[in-house]
mmCIF file of the N, C-alpha and C atoms, coordinates in Angstrom:
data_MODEL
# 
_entry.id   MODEL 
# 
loop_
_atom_site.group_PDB 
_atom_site.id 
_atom_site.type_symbol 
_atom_site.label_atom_id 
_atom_site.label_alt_id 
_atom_site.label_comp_id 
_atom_site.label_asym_id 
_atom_site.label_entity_id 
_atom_site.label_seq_id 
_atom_site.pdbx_PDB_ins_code 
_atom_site.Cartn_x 
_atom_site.Cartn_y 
_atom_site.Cartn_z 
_atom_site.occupancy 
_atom_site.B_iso_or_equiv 
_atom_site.pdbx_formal_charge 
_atom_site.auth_seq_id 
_atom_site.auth_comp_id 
_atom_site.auth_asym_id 
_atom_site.auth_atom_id 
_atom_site.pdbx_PDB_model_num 
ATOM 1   N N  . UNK A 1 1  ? 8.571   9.767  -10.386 1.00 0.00 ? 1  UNK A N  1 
ATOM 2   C CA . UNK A 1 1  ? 7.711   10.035 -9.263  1.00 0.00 ? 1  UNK A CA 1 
ATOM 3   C C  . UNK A 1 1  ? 8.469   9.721  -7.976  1.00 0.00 ? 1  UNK A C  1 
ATOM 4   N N  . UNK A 1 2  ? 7.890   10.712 -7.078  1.00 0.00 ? 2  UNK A N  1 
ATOM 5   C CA . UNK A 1 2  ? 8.657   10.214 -5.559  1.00 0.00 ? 2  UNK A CA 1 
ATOM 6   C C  . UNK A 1 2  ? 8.194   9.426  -4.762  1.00 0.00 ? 2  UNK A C  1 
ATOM 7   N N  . UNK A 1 3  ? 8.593   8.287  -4.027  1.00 0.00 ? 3  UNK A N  1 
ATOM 8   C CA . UNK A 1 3  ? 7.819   7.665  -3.179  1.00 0.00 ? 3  UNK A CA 1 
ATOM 9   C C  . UNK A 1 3  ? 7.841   7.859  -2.096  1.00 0.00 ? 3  UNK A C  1 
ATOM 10  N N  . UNK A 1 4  ? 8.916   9.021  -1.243  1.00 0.00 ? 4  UNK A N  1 
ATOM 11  C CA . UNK A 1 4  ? 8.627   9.326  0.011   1.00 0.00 ? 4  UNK A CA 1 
ATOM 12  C C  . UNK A 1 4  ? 7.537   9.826  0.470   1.00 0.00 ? 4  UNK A C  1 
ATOM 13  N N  . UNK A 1 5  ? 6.940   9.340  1.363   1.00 0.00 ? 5  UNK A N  1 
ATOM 14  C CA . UNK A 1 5  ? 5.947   10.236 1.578   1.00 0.00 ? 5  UNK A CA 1 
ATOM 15  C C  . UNK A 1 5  ? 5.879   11.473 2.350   1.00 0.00 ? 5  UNK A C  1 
ATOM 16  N N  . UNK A 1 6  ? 4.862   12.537 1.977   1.00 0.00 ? 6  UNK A N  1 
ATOM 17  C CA . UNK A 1 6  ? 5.543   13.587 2.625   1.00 0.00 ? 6  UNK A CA 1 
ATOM 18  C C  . UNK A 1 6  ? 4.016   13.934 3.649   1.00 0.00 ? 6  UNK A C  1 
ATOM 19  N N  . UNK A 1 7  ? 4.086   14.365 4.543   1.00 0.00 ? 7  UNK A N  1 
ATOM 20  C CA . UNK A 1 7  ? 3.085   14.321 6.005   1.00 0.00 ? 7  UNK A CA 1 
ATOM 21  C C  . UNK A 1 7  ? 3.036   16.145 6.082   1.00 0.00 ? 7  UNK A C  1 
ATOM 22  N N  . UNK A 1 8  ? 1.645   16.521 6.028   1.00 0.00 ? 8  UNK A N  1 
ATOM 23  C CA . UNK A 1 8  ? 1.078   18.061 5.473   1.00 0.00 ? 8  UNK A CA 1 
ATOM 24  C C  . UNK A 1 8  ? 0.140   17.955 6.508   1.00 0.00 ? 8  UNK A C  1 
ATOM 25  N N  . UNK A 1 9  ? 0.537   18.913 7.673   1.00 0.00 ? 9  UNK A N  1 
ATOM 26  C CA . UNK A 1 9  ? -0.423  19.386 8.809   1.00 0.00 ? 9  UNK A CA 1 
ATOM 27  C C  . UNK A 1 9  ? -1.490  19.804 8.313   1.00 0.00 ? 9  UNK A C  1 
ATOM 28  N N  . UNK A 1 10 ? -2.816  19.527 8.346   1.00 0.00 ? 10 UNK A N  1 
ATOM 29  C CA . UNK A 1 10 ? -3.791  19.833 8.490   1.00 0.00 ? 10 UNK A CA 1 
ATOM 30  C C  . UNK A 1 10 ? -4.374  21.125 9.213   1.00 0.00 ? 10 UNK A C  1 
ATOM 31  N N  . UNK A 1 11 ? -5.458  21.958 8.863   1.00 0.00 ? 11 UNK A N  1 
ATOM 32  C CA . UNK A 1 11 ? -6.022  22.739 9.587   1.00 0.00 ? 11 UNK A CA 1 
ATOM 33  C C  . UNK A 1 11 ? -7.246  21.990 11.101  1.00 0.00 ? 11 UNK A C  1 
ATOM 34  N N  . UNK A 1 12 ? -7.123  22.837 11.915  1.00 0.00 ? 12 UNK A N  1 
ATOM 35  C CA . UNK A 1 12 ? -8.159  22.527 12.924  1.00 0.00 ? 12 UNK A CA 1 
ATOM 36  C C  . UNK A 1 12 ? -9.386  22.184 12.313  1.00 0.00 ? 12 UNK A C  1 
ATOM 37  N N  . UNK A 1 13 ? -9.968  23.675 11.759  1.00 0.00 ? 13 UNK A N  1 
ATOM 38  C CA . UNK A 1 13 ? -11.124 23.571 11.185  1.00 0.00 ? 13 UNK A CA 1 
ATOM 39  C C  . UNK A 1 13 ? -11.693 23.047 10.402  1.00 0.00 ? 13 UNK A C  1 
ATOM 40  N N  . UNK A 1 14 ? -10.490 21.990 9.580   1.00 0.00 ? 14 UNK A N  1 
ATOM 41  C CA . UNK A 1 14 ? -11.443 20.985 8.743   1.00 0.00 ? 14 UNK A CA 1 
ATOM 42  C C  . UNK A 1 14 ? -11.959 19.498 9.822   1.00 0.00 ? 14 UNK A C  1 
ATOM 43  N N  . UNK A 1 15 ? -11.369 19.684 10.831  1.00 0.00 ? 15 UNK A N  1 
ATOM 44  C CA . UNK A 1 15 ? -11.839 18.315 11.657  1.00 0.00 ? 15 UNK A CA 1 
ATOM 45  C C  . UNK A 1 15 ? -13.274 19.386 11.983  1.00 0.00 ? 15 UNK A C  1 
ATOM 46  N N  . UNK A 1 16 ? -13.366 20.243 12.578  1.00 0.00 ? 16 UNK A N  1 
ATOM 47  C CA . UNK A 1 16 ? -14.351 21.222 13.141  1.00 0.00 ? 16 UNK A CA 1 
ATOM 48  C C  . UNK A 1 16 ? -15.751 20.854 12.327  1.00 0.00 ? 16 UNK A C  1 
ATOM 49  N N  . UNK A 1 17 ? -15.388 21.480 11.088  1.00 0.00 ? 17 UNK A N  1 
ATOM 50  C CA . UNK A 1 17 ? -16.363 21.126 10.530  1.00 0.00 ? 17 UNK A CA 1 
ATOM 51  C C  . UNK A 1 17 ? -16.892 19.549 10.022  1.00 0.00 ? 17 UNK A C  1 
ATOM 52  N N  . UNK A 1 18 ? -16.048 19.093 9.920   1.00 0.00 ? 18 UNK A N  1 
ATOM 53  C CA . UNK A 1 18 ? -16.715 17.540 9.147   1.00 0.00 ? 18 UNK A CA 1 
ATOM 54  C C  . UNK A 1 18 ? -17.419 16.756 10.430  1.00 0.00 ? 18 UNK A C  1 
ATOM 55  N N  . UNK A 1 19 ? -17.467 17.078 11.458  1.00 0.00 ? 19 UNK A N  1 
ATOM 56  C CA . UNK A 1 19 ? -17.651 17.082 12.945  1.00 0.00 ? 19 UNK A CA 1 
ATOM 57  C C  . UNK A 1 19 ? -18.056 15.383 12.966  1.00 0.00 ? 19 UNK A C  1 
ATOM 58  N N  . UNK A 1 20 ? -16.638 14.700 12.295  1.00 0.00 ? 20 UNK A N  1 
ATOM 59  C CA . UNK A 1 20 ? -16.866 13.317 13.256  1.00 0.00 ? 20 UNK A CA 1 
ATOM 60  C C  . UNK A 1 20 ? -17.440 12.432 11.418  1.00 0.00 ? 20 UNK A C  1 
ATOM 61  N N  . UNK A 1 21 ? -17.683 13.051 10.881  1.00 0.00 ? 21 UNK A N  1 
ATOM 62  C CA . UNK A 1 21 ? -18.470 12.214 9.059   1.00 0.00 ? 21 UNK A CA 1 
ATOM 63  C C  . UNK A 1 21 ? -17.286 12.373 8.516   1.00 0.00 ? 21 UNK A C  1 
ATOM 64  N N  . UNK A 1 22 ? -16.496 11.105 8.672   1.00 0.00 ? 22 UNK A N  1 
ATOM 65  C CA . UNK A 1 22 ? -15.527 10.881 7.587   1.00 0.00 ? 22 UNK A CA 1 
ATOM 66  C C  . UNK A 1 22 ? -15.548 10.729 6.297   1.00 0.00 ? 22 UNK A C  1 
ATOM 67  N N  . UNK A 1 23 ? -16.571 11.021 5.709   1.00 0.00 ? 23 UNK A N  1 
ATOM 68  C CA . UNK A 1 23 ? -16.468 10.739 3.917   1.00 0.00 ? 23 UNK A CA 1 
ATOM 69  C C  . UNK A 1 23 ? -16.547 12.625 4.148   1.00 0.00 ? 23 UNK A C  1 
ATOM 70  N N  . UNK A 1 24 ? -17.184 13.476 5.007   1.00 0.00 ? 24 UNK A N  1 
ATOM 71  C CA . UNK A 1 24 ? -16.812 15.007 4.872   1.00 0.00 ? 24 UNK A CA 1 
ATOM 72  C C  . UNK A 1 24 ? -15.220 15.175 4.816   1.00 0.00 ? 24 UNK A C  1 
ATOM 73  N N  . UNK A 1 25 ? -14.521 14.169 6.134   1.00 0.00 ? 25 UNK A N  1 
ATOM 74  C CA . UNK A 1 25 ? -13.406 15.008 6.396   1.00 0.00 ? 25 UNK A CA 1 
ATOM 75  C C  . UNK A 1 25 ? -12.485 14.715 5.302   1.00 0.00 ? 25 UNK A C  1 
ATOM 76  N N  . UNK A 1 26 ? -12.826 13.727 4.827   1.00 0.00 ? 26 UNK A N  1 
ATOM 77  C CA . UNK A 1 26 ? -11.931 13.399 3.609   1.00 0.00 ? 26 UNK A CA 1 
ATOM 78  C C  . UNK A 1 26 ? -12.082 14.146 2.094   1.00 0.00 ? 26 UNK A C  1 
ATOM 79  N N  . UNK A 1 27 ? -13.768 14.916 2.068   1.00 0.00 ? 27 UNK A N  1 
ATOM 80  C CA . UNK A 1 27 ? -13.977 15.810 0.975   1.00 0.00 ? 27 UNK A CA 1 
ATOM 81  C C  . UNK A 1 27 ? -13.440 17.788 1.557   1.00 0.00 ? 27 UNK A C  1 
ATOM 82  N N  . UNK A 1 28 ? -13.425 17.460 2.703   1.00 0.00 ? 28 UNK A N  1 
ATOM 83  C CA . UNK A 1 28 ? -12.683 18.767 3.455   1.00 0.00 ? 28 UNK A CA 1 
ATOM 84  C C  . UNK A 1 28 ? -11.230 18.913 3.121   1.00 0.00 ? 28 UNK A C  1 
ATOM 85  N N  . UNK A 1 29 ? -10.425 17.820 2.841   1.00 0.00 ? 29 UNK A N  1 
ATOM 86  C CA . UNK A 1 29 ? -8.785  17.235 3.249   1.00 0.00 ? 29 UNK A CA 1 
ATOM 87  C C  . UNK A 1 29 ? -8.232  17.133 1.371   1.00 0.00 ? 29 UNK A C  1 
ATOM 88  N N  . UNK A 1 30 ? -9.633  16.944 0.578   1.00 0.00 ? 30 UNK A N  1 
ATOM 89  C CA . UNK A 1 30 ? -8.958  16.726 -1.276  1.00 0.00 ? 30 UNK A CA 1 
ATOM 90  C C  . UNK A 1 30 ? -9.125  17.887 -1.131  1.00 0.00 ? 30 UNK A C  1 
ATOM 91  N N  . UNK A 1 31 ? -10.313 18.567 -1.113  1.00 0.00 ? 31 UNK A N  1 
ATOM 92  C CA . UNK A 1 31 ? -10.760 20.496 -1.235  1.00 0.00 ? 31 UNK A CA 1 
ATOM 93  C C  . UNK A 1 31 ? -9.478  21.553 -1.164  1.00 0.00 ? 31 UNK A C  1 
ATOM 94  N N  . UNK A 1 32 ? -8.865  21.337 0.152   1.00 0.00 ? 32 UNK A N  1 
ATOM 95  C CA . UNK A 1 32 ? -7.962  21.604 0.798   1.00 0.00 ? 32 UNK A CA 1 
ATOM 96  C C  . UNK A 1 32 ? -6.508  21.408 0.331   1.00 0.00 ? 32 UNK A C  1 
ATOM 97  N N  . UNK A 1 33 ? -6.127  20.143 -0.311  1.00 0.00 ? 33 UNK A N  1 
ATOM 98  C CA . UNK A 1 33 ? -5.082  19.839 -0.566  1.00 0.00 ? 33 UNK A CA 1 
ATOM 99  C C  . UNK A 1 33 ? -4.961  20.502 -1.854  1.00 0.00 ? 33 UNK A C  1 
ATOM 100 N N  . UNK A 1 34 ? -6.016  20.364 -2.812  1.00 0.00 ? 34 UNK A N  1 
ATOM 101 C CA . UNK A 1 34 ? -6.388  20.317 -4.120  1.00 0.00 ? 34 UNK A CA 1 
ATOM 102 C C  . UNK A 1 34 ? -5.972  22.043 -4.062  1.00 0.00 ? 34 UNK A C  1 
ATOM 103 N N  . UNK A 1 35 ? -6.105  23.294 -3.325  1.00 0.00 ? 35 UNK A N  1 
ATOM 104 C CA . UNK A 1 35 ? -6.511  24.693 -3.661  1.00 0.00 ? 35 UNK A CA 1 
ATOM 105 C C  . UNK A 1 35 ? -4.989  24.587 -3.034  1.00 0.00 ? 35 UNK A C  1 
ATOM 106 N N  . UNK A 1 36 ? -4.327  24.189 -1.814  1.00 0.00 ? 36 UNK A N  1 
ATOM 107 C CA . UNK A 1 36 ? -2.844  24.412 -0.930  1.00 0.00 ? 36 UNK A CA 1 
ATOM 108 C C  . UNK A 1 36 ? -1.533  23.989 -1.844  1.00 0.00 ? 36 UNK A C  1 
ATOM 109 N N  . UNK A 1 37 ? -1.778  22.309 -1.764  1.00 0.00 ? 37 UNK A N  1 
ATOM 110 C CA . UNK A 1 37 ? -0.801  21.493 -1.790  1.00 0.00 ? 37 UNK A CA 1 
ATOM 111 C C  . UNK A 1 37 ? -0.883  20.961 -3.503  1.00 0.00 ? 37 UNK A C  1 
ATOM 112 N N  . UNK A 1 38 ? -1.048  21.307 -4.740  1.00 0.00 ? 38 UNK A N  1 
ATOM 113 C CA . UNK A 1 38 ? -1.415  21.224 -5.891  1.00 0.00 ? 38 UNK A CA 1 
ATOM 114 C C  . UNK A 1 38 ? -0.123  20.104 -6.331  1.00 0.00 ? 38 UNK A C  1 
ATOM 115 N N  . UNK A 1 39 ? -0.331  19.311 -6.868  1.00 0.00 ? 39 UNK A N  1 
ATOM 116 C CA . UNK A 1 39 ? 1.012   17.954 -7.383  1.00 0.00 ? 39 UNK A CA 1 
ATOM 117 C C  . UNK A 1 39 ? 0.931   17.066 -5.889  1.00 0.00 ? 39 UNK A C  1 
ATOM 118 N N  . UNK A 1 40 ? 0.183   17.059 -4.938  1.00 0.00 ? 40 UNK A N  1 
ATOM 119 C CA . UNK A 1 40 ? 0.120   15.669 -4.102  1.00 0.00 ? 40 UNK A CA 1 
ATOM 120 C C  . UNK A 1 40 ? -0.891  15.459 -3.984  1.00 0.00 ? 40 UNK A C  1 
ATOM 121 N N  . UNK A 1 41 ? -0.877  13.993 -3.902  1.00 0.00 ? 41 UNK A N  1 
ATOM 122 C CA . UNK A 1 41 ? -1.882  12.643 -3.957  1.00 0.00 ? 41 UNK A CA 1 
ATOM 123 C C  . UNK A 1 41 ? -1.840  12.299 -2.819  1.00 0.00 ? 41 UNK A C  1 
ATOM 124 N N  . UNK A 1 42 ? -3.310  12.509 -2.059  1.00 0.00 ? 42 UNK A N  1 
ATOM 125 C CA . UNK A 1 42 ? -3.382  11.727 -0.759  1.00 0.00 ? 42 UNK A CA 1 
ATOM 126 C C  . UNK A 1 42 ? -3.508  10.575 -0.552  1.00 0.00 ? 42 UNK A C  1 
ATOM 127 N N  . UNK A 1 43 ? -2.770  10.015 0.697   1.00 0.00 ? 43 UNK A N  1 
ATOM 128 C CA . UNK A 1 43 ? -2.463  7.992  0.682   1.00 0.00 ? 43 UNK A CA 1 
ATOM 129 C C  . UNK A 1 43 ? -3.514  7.854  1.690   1.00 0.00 ? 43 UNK A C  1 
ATOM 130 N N  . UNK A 1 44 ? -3.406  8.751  3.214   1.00 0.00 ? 44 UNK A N  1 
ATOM 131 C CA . UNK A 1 44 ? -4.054  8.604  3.832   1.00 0.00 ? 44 UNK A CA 1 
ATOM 132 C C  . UNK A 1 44 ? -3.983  9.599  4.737   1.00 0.00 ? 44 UNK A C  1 
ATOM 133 N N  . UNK A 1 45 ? -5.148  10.102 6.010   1.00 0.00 ? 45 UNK A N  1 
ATOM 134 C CA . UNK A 1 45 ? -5.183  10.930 6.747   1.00 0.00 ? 45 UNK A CA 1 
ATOM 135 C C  . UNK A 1 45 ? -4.662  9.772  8.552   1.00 0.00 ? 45 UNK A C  1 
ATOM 136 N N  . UNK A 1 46 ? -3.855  10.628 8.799   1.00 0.00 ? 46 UNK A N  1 
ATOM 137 C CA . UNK A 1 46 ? -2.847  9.575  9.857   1.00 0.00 ? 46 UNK A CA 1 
ATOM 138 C C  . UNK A 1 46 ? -3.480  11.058 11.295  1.00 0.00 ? 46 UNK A C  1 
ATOM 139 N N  . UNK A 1 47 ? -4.243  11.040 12.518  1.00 0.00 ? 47 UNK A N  1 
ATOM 140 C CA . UNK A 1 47 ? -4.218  12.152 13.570  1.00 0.00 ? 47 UNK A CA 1 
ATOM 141 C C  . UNK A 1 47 ? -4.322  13.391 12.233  1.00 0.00 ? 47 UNK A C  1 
ATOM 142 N N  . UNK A 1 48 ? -3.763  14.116 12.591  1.00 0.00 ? 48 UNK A N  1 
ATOM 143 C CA . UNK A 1 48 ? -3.990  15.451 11.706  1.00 0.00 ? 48 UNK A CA 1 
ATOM 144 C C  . UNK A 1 48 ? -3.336  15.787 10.838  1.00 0.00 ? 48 UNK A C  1 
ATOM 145 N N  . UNK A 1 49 ? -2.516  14.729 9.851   1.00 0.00 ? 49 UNK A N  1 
ATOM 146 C CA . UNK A 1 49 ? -2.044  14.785 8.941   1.00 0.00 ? 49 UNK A CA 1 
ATOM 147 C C  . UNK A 1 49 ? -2.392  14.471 7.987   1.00 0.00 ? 49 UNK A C  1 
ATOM 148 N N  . UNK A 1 50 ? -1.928  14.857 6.378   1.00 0.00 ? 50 UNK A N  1 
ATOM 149 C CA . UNK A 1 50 ? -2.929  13.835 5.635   1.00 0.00 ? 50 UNK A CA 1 
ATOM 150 C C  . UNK A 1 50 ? -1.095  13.640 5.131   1.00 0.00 ? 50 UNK A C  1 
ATOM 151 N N  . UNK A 1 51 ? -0.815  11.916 4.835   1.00 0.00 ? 51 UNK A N  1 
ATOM 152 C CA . UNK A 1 51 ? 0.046   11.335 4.521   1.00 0.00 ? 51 UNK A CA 1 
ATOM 153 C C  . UNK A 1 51 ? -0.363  11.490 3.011   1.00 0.00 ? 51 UNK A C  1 
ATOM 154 N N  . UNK A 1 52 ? 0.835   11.766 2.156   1.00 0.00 ? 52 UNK A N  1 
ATOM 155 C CA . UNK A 1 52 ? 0.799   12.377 0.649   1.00 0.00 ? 52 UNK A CA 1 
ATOM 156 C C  . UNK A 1 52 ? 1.917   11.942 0.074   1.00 0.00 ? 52 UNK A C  1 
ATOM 157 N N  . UNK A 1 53 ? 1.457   11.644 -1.340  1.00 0.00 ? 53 UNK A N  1 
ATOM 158 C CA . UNK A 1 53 ? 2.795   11.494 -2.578  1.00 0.00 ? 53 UNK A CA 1 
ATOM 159 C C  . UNK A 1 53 ? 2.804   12.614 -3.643  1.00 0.00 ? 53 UNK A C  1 
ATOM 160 N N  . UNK A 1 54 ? 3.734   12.651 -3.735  1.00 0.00 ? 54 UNK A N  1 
ATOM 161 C CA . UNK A 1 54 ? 4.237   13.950 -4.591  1.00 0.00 ? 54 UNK A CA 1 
ATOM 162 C C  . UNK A 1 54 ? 3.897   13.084 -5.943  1.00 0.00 ? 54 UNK A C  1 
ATOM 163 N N  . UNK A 1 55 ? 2.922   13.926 -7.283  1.00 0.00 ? 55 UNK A N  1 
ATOM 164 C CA . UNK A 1 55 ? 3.250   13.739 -8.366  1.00 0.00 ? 55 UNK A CA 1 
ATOM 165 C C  . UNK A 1 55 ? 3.527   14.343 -9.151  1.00 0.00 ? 55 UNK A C  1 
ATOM 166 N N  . UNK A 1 56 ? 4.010   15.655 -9.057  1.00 0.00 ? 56 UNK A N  1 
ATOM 167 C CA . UNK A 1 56 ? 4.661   16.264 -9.778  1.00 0.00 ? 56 UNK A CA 1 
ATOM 168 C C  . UNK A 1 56 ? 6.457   16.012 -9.740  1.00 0.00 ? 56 UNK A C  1 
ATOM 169 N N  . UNK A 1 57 ? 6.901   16.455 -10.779 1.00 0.00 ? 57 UNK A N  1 
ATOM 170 C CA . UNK A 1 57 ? 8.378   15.999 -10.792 1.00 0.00 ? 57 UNK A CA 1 
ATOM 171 C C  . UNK A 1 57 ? 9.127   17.756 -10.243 1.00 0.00 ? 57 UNK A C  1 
ATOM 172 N N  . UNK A 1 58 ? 9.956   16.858 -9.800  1.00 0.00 ? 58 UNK A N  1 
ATOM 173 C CA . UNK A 1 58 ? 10.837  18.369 -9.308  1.00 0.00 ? 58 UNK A CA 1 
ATOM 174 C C  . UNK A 1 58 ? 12.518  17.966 -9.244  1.00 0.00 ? 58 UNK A C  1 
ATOM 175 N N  . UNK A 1 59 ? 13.223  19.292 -9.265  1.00 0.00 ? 59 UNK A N  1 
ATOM 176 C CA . UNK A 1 59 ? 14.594  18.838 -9.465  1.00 0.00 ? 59 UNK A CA 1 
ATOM 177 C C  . UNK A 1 59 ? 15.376  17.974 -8.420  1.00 0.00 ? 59 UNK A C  1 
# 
């Protein structure tokens, strides 16, 4: 596993919509990662990033 972490710009529109309810923006940000970014694990959402670990293995 990698431990760098890797920092994945966010869309506008998921802040848009979760409008300020952080248990939304954070079910907006797995939704999102989960259908985009498939093999990372979110650590935390940092401004409009969500800070991520890779768990898939790669060469």
């Amino acid at each position: 596993m990698n431990s760098v972490p890797h920092r994945v710009l966010l869309p506008q529109w998921i802040f848009e919509k979760a409008a300020g309810d952080e248990k939304e923006l954070y079910r907006l940000v797995r939704r999102y990662m989960w259908q985009s970014y498939q093999g990372y694990k979110i650590i935390r959402i940092e401004g409009s990033f969500a800070i991520c670990e890779r768990t898939d293995r790669f060469l």
